[in-house]
C-alpha positions as CSV (number, residue, x, y, z in Angstrom):
1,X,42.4,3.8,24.4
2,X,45.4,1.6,23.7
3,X,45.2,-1.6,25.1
4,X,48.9,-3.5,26.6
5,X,48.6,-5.8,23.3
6,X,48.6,-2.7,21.1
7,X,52.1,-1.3,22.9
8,X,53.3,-4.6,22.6
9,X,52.7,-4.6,19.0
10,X,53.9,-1.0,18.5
11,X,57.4,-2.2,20.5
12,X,57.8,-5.4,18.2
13,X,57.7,-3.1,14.9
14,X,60.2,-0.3,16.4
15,X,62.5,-3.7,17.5
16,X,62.3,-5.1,14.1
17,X,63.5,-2.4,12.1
18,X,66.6,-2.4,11.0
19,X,68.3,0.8,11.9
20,X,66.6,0.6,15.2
21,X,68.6,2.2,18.0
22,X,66.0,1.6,21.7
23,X,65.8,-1.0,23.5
24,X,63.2,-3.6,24.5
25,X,63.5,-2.2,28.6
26,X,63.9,1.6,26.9
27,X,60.6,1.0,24.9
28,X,58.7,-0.9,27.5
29,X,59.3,1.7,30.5
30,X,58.2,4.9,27.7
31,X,54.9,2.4,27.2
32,X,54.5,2.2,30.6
33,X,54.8,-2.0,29.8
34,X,56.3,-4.8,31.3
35,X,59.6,-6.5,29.6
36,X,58.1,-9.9,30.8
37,X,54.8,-9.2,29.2
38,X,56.6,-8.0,26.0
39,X,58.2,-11.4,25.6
40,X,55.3,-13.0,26.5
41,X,53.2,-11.6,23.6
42,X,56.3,-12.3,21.5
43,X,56.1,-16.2,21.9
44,X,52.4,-16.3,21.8
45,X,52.5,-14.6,18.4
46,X,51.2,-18.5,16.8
47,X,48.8,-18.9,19.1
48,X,47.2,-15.6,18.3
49,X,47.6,-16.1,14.5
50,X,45.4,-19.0,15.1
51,X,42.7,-16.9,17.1
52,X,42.7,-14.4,14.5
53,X,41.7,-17.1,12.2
54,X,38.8,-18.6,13.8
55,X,37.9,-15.1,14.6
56,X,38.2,-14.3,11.1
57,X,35.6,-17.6,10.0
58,X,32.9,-16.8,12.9
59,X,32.6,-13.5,11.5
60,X,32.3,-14.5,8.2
61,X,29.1,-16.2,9.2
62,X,28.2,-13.7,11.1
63,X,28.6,-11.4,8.2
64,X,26.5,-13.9,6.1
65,X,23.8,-13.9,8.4
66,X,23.9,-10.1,8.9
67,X,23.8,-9.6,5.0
68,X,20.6,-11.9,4.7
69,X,17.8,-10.8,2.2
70,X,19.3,-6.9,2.4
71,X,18.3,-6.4,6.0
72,X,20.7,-5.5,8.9
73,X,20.4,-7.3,12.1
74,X,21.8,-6.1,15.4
75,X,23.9,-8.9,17.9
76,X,20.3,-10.4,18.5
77,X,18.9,-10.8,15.1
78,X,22.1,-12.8,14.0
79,X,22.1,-14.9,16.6
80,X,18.5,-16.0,16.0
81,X,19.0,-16.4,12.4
82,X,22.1,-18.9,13.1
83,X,20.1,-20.8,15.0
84,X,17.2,-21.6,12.6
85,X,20.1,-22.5,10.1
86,X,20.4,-26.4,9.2
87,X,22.0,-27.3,11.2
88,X,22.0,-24.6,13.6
89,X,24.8,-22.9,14.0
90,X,25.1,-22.0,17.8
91,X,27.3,-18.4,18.7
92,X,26.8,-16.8,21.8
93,X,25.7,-13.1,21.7
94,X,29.1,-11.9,23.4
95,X,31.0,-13.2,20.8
96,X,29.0,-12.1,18.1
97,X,29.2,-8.3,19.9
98,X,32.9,-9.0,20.1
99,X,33.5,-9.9,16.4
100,X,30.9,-7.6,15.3
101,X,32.8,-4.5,17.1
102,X,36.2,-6.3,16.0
103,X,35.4,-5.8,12.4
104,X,33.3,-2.5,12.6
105,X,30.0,-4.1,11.7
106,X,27.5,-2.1,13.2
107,X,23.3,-2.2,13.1
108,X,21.9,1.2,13.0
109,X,20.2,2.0,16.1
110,X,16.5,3.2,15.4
111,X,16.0,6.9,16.2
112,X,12.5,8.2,17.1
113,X,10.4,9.7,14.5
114,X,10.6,13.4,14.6
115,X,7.4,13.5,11.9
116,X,3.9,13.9,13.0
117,X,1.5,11.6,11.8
118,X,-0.5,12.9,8.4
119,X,-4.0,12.0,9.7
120,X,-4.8,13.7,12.7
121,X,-7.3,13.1,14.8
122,X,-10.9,14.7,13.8
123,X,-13.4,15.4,17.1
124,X,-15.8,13.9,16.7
125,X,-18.1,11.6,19.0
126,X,-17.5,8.6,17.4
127,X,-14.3,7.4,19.5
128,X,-14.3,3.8,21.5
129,X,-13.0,3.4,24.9
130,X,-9.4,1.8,25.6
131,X,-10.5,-1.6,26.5
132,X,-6.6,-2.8,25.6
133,X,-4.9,-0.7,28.5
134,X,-2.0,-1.7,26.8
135,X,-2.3,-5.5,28.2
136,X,-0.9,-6.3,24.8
137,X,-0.3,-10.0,25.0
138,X,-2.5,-11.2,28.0
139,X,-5.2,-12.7,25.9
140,X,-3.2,-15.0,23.5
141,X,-3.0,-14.5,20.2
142,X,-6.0,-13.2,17.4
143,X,-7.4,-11.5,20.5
144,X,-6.0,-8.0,20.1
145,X,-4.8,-7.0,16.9
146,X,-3.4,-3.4,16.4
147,X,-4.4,-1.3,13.2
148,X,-2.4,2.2,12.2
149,X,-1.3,3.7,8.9
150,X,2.2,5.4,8.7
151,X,3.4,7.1,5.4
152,X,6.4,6.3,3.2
153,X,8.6,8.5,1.5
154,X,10.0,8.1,-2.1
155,X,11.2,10.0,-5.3
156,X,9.6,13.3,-3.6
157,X,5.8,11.9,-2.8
158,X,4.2,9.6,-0.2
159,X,2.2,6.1,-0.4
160,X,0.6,5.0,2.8
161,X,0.7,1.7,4.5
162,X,-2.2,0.4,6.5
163,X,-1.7,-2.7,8.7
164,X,-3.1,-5.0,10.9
165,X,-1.2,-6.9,14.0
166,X,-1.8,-9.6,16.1
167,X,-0.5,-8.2,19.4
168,X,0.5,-11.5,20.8
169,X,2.7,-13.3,18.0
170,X,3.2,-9.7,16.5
171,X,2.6,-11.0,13.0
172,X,1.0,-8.9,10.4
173,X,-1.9,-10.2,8.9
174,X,-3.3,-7.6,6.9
175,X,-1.9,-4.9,4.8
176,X,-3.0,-2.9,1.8
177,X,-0.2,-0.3,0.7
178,X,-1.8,2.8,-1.0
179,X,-1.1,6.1,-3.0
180,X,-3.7,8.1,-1.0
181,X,-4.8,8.8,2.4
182,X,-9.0,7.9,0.9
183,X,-10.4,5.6,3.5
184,X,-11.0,2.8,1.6
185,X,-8.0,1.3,2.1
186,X,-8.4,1.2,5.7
187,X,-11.4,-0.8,4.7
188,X,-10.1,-2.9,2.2
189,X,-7.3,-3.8,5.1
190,X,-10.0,-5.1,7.3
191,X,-11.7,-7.5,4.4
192,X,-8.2,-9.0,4.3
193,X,-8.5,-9.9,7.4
194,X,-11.2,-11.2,7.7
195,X,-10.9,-12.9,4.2
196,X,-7.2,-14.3,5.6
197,X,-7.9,-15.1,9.0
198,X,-11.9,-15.4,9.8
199,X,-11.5,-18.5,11.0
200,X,-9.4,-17.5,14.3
201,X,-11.3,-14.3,14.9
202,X,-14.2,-14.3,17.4
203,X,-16.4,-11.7,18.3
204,X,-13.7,-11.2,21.7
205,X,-11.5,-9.9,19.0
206,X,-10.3,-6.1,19.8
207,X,-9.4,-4.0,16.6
208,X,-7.5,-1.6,18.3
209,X,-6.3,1.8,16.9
210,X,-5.5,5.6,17.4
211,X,-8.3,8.1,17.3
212,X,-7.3,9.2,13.5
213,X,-10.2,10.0,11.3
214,X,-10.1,6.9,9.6
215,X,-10.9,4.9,12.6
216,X,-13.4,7.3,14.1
217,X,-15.0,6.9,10.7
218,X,-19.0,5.9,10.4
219,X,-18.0,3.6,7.5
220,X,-15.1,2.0,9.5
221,X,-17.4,1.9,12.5
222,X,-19.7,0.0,10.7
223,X,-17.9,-2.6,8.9
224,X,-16.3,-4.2,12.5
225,X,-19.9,-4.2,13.7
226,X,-20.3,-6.3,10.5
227,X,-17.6,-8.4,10.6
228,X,-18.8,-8.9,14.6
229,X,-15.2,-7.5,15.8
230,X,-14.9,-5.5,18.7
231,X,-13.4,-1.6,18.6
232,X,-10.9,-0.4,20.9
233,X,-9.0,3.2,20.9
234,X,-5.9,4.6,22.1
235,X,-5.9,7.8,24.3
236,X,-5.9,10.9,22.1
237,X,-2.1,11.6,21.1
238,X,-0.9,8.7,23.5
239,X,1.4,6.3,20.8
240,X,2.0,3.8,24.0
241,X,-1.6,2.4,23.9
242,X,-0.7,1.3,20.1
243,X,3.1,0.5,20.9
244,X,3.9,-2.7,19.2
245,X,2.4,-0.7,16.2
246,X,4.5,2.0,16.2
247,X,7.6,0.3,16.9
248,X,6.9,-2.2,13.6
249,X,6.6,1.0,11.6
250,X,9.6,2.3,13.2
251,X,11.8,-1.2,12.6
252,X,10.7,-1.2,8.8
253,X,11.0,2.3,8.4
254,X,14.9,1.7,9.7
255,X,15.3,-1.7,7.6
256,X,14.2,-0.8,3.9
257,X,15.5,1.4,1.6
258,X,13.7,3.2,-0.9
259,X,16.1,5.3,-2.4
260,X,16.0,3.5,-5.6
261,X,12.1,3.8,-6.0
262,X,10.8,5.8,-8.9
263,X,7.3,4.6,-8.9
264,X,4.3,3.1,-6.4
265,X,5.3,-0.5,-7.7
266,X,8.8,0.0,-6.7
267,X,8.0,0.7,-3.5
268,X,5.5,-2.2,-3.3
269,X,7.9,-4.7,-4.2
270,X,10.1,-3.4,-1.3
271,X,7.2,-3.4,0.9
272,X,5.6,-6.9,0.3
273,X,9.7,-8.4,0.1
274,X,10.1,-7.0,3.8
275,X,6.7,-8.1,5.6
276,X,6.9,-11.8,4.2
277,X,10.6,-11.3,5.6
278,X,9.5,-9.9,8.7
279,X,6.8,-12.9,9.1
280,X,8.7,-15.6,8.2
281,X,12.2,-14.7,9.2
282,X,12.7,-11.7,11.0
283,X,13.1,-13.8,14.8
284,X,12.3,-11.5,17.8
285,X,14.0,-12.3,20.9
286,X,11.0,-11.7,23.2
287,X,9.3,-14.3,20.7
288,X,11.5,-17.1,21.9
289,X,13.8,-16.4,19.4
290,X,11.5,-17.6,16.5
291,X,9.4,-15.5,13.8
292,X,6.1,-14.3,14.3
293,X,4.7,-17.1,12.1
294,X,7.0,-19.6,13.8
295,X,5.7,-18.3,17.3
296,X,2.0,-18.6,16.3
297,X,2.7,-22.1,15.1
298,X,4.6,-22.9,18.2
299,X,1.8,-21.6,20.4
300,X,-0.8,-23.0,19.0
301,X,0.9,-26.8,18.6
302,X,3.3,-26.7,21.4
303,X,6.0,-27.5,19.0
304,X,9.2,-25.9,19.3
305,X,11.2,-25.7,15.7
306,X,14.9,-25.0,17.3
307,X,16.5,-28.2,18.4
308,X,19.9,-26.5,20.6
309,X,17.5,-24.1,22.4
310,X,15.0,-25.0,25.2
311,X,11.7,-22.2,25.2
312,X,11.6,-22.5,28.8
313,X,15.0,-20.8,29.2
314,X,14.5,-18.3,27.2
C-alpha cells in the first residue's frame, strides 16, 4: 500500500525530469494528493534527511545486537540485550519494530514441530503421578526442574540431547549430548546435577518428565530415590505438563544451525556455544528482562543488574 509520502516522492521525480510535461496540480489530482502537502514534503526534504540518518545509526545497533554470537533475536531479545550493554543503551520496542520492518530485518517465527518424539512411551506400571499440574513457577526456583530429551539432526544421522530445567529461572543445569538413545545418558544427566547443583536441591525437589521409557525406567527410578529427589510425570502424550521444556527445545532448535556439521563434535561445539549463550545471555522478557543465570542471581540476592529499568514495572 502506498503511503502519501511515497506519491509525494513519485511526483518530485516526474517534476524533476527534464523533459517533463505534467504539472504539480495535474500529478497531485491523478495521486489522489494534496498540492499543499506536496510542497510541504518538498521543504521538509532536510529535515527528513536528518531522520533518515539517526534512523540509519539506531539500526545499526540494532543490527549489532541482532547479529550477537550468530543468534537472531526478535524486537524483544534486542531490546534486552541493549539494555545489559555498558552503558545501557535504552530503545523502546516500537522503534526497534519500526527500524527492524524499515530495513527488512526479520526473526524467524518458531513453527511447531511436525516430528513425533523418537522414544515413545513404553506401558508399563512404573509411571509417577503429575504432582507439577503445570504450576511451573509457584515454588521458586530448584523446586521443579523439567527433564526431556529431543533429537538433532545433522549430515543425515541424529545425536540426542537430554536436559535438565529449573522451571522457575528456566536455566539449564544439566545436559549430556549423546550419539544414542541408551539410557545411560539420561543417567549421566542427573549425576550432573546433582554433582553441579546438590547444594540447592532438597528432597521437595520435583524431577519432572514425560512418560518416555527412559523415565519410566527401574534404573532411572532408582537413582532419584538415591539422589533423595522427588518424581513427577506428565499426562501420557500431553506436551503442556512439560511446556517450558518443549518450548527450550523448540527456541534452540530455531536458533542453531547445524548445516555445517559433519561429525558428533561439530554438533557439540554448537550445542555447548548456544546453552552457555542461552544461560548467560539469552534475556527473556517474562524473566525481568535478564538471563536465566542473571534471574536466579537476582532472586536469590535481591539485586537487580540493569540500572535504567525498575523490576517492579516490568
Amino acid at each position: 500500500m502506498e503511503t502519501s509520502s511515497n506519491k509525494f516522492e513519485i511526483i518530485h521525480d516526474v517534476v524533476s525530469q527534464k523533459n517533463n510535461k505534467l504539472s504539480v496540480k495535474m500529478l497531485c489530482e491523478i495521486a489522489g494528493v494534496s498540492r499543499s502537502g506536496y510542497y510541504k514534503w518538498v521543504m521538509s526534504e532536510e529535515q527528513r534527511q536528518k531522520k533518515e540518518e539517526l534512523d540509519r545509526k539506531d539500526f545499526e545497533i540494532i543490527l549489532s545486537a541482532y547479529n550477537h554470537r550468530g543468534y537472531d533475536k526478535g524486537a524483544k531479545g534486542i531490546h534486552m540485550y541493549l539494555l545489559h550493554q555498558n552503558p545501557p543503551v535504552v530503545m523502546n520496542l516500537k522503534k526497534i519494530r519500526r527500524l527492524m520492518n524499515k530495513y527488512n530485518l526479520y526473526c524467524p517465527i518458531r513453527k511447531a514441530n511436525p516430528y513425533r518424539r523418537m522414544a515413545k512411551a513404553l506401558k508399563t506400571n512404573n509411571v509417577s503421578p503429575n504432582l507439577v499440574n503445570r504450576e511451573f513457577t509457584k515454588f521458586g526456583p530448584r523446586k521443579i526442574l523439567l527433564t526431556d530429551i529431543t533429537y538433532i539432526p545433522y549430515n543425515g544421522i541424529y545425536c540426542y540431547l537430554s536436559t535438565v530445567i529449573d522451571a522457575f529461572t528456566r536455566q539449564v543445569l544439566s545436559y549430556v549430548l549423546s550419539s544414542s538413545l541408551e539410557v545411560d545418558f539420561v543417567l549421566e544427566t542427573i549425576n550432573i546435577l546433582v554433582d553441579r547443583h546438590g547444594i540447592s536441591l532438597t528432597t521437595e525437589t520435583l524431577i519432572h518428565s514425560d512418560q518416555g521409557c527412559h523415565y519410566t525406567s527401574c534404573s532411572f527410578i532408582q537413582l532419584l530415590i538415591d539422589k533423595k529427589l522427588r518424581q513427577s510425570m506428565s499426562r501420557r502424550g500431553n506436551c503442556w505438563d512439560n511446556a517450558p521444556q518443549e518450548s527450550f527445545f523448540g527456541h534452540m532448535k530455531d536458533e542453531i544451525n547445524l548445516s555445517d556439521c559433519k561429525t558428533f563434535d561439530d554438533v557439540k561445539k554448537i550445542i555447548d556455544d548456544w546453552i552457555d549463550y542461552y544461560n548467560t545471555e539469552r534475556y527473556q522478557w517474562q524473566l525481568a528482562k535478564l538471563s536465566p543465570d542473571e534471574y536466579y542471581k537476582y532472586f536469590t540476592t535481591g539485586i537487580y543488574p540493569l540500572k535504567k529499568e525498575n523490576p517492579t514495572d516490568i
